[in-house]
Every structure is written in structure tokens, then in C-alpha cells.
MINU-572447 format. One record per residue (C-alpha): residue in three letters; x, y, z. Coordinates in steps of 0.1 Angstrom, whole numbers, plus 5000, padded with zeros to 4 digits. Layout:
// MINU-572447
ALAXYZ
...
// end
This chain:
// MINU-572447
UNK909445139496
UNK909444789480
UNK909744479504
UNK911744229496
UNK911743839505
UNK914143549498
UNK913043529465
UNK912943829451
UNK916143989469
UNK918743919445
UNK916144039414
UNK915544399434
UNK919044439442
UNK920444399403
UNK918744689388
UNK921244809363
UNK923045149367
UNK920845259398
UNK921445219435
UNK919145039454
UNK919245099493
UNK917844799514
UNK917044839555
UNK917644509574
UNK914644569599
UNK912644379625
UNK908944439637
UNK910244439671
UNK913544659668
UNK912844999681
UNK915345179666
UNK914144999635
UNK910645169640
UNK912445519643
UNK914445419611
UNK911845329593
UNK910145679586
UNK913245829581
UNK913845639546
UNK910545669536
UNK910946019536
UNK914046049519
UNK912445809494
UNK910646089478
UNK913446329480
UNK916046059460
UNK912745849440
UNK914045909406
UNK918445859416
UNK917945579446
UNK915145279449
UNK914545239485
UNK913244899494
UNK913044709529
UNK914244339541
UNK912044239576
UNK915343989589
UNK913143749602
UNK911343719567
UNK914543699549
UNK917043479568
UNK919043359537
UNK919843699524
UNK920743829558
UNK922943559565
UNK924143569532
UNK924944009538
UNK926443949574
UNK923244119592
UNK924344109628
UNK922644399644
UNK919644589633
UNK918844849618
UNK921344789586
UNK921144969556
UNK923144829527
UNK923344989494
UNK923544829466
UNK925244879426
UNK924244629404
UNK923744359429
UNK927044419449
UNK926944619483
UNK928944959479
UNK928545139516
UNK926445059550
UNK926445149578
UNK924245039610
UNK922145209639
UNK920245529635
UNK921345819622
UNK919846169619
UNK917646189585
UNK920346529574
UNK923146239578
UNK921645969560
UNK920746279532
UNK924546369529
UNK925846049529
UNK923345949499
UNK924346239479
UNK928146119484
UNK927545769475
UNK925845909442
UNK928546129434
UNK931045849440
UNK929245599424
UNK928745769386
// end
């Protein structure tokens, strides 16, 4: 997973045609820690479809302001630099799976 500061947030986030997923974490979020290894894992199940890349919120205060991170964990994904879906808090790594597959379907 790439991780992404103010500077190079809106550069990661354009990649033409393919969806980038970002996760809104914090050192210091426990449910973030839980997330964490979750997306890593699915990273190598969606590596060639989905780039997975991370955003620590206390690193990248512009872009989280800038995305309306209230509440962490967040997971944005992105299509050519605009968010298409999110959704926030853990969920089980067979959820998160599905709900990729979805968003690549509906996405095309």
C-alpha cells in the first residue's frame, strides 16, 4: 500500500481508468489498526484492478478536510480523482471483498 501526503494525494488519486482506494487512518485509532491488515490483504487479491494506498489524517490535514474525514477509519475510493463510494468503520474483510467487486463492476 502506497502512503500518501499533502503533496502527492491528488497525483495518486488521478490514475487514469483504475480505482484507487485510500484509508483515512490514525496511529492511534484502534479500529484503524484492525483495518489496516484487512486492506493489505485484499491488496494482493485486487493488485492488478484496485491500487490500495493509505492517508495517516494527522499527516494529511488538507486532503482530509478537503474529503469531509470526520470519523476514522474512512475508506474512499477514487475514479480518476473523483470519490465514487465510502463508507466508514470496520467491516468484515468478505464485505469489504464484495463491495470491491461491485464497485468494479459498476464502474467499467
Amino acid at each position: 500500500m502506497k502512503t500518501l501526503t499533502d503533496a502527492s494525494f491528488d497525483a495518486e488519486i488521478n490514475t487514469p481508468n483504475k480505482l484507487v482506494l485510500v484509508d483515512f487512518f490514525a496511529i492511534w485509532c484502534g479500529p484503524c489498526q484492525i483495518l489496516g491488515p484487512i486492506l493489505e490483504k485484499l491488496s494482493d487479491n485486487f493488485k492488478d484492478r484496485i491500487i490500495f494506498a493509505k492517508a495517516d489524517v494527522d499527516q494529511i490535514p488538507i486532503n482530509a478536510q478537503k474529503f469531509s474525514v470526520e470519523r476514522i477509519p474512512t475508506v474512499i475510493v477514487f475514479k480518476n480523482g473523483k470519490p465514487v463510494n465510502t463508507f466508514v468503520g470496520l467491516m468484515p474483510e468478505n464485505t469489504i471483498n464484495d463491495w470491491l467487486e461491485n464497485l468494479l463492476k459498476e464502474t467499467k
